[in-house]
N, C-alpha and C positions, 0 to 999 in steps of 0.2 A: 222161482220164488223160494226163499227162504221156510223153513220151518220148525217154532218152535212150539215146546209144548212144556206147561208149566203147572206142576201140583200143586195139591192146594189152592186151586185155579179159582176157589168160588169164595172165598177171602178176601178181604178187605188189601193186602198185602201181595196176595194173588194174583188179585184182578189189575190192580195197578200195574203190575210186572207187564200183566197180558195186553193192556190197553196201550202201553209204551213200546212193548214190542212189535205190534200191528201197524203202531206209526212208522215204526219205520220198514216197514212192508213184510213182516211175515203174514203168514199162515200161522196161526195160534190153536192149539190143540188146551183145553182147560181139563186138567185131571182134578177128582175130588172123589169121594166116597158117596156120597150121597146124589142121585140121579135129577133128582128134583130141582135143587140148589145147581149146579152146573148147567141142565137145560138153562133156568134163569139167569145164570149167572153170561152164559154162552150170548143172550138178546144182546148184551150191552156191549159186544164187540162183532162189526161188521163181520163175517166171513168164519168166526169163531166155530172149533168144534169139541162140543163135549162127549168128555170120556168118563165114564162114572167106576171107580177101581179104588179098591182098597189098597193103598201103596203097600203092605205086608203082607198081601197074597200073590206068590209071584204068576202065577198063571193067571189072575186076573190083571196085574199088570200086562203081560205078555199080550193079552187079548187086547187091552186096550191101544197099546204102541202098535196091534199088527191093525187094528179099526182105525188108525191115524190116516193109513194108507201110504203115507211116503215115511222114509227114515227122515228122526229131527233132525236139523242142522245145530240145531239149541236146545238142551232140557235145564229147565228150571226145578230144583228141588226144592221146594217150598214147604211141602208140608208139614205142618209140625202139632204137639198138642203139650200141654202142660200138665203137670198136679202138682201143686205148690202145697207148702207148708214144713213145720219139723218133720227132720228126718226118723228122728225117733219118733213120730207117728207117723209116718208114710204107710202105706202098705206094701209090700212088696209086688203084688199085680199094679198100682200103681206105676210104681216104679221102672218095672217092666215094662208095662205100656207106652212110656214115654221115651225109653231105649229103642224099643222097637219100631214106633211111628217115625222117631227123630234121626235115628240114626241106621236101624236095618233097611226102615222104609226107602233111605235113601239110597243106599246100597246098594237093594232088588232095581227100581228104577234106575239110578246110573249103570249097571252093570249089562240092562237091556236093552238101555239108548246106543251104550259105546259098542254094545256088538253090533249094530244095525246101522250106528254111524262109519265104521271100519267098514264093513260092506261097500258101502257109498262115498266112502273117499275121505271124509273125517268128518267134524262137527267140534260144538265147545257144551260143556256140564257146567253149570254153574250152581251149588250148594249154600243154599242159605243157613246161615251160622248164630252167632250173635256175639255181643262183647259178652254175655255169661261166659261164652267158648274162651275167655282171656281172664273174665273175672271174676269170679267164685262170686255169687250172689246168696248171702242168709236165706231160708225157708225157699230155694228156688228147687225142693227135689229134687231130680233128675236131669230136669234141662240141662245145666251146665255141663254136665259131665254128659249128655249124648252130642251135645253142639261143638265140646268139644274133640270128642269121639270123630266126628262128622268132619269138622278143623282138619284134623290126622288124615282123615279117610281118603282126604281131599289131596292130601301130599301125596299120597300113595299112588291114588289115582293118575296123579301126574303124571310121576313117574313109568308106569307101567302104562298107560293108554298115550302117552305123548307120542313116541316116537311111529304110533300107528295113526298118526293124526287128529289126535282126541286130546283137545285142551280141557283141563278141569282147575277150577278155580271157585274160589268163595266170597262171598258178599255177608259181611256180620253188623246186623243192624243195631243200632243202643237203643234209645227212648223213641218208640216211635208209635205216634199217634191213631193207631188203627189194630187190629189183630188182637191178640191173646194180650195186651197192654192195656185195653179200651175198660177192662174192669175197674184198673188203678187209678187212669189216667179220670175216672170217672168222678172222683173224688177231689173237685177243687183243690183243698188241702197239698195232698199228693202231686196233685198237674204243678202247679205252683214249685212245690219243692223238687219234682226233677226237671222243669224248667229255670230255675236256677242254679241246677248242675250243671247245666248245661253250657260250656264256651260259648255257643254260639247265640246262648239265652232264647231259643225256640227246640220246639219237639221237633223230631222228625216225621217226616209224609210218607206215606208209601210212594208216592213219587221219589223220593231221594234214592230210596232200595234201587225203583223201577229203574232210575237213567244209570247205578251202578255197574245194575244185570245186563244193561244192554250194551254198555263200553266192553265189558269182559264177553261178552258174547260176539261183537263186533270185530270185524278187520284190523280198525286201529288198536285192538289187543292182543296181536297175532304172536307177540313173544312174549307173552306173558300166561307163565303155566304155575300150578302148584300154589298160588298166591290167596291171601286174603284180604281182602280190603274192608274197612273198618268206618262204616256211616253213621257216623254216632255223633257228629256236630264237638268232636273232641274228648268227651266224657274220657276214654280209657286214658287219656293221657295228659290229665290235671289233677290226679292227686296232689301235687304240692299245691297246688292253686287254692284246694281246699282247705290247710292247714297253715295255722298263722306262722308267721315267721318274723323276724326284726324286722324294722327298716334296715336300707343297704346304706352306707353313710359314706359319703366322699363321692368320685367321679365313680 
């Protein structure tokens, strides 16, 4: 049996990932910080086990990957946290904090999976990213620049864990319907206007992330390393869409 294990597992974003990957017959390990949240979160997938670890403690990571009991065949890096707002009010422990869950968190976590998947013959990391990681978002803090960080990490990765059997690749979600979004998205107003940004005129699901995670985790992704794929129903690549322009005149 297949095994994967996906942070930020008791998330809206998470749990989606975990519940798609179970279909297609893992063993799903749910990482998260909080113990409580995870037990719960763990009910709502058959066979599901929680692991409760602060992704920027590496020894509590470590503990949790060796209470997994088998090396993953798939880690999901999910975890993430935001603090929005001007930069020139940010605080710096903010700042930091959002470096650190987003981007180190992910680091200590892939860095424990790929040695224990090298042991076992290989495995694939999959790093959740987002289009901030492409495009600089006003009052987005820190995120962008650890997503992007994260984007980079991911090349790297590739590089240096491929040729041991260790694919890494990324999933960067745009406007989606669930997670660290569900603030804005709360706001009629707001829903409305980045659903009109949107090509494809709907939000995204966590399902959309989920079936991403699971092609790049999959067989049928077996030559594809270093990459990132971009679930955003189009957004990063309609700016011209956005801005008027002539009519085109003649054939």
């Amino acid at each position: 049996m297949s095994q994967a294990i996906v942070t930020g597992g008791a998330g809206d974003i998470g749990l989606a990932i975990a519940a798609r990957l179970a279909e297609d017959g893992y063993r799903v390990g749910l990482l998260d910080l909080s113990q409580d949240a995870v037990d719960k979160a763990a009910h709502a997938i058959e066979g599901a086990v929680p692991l409760a670890a602060d992704v920027t403690d590496q020894a509590a990571v470590e503990r949790a990957l060796d209470g997994f009991g088998q090396a993953p065949t798939l880690v999901v890096n999910n975890a993430g946290i935001g603090r929005f707002g001007p930069l020139t009010d940010l605080s710096l422990a903010d700042f930091e904090a959002v470096l650190k869950v987003n981007l180190v968190g992910a680091f200590i976590v892939a860095q424990a999976a790929a040695r224990r998947m090298m042991a076992a013959g290989g495995g694939s990391i999959v790093n959740i990213t987002s289009i901030g990681a492409i495009a600089a978002a006003p009052l987005g803090g820190a995120y962008g620049a650890a997503k992007a960080g994260l984007a980079k990490l991911t090349e790297q990765m590739a590089q240096e864990w491929g040729p041991e059997g260790v694919r890494v690749n990324a999933v960067a979600p745009g406007f989606i319907d669930a997670g660290l979004s569900s603030q804005f998205l709360a706001d009629p107003g707001v829903r409305a206007l980045r659903e009109g940004a949107v090509p494809t005129r709907r939000l995204g699901e966590g399902r959309d992330v989920a079936d991403a995670v699971a092609f790049l985790g999959s067989d049928a992704a077996s030559y594809i390393n270093g990459q990132q794929i971009v679930v955003d129903g189009g957004v990063v690549v309609s700016l011209l869409s956005q801005l008027p322009r002539e009519p085109r005149k003649g054939a």
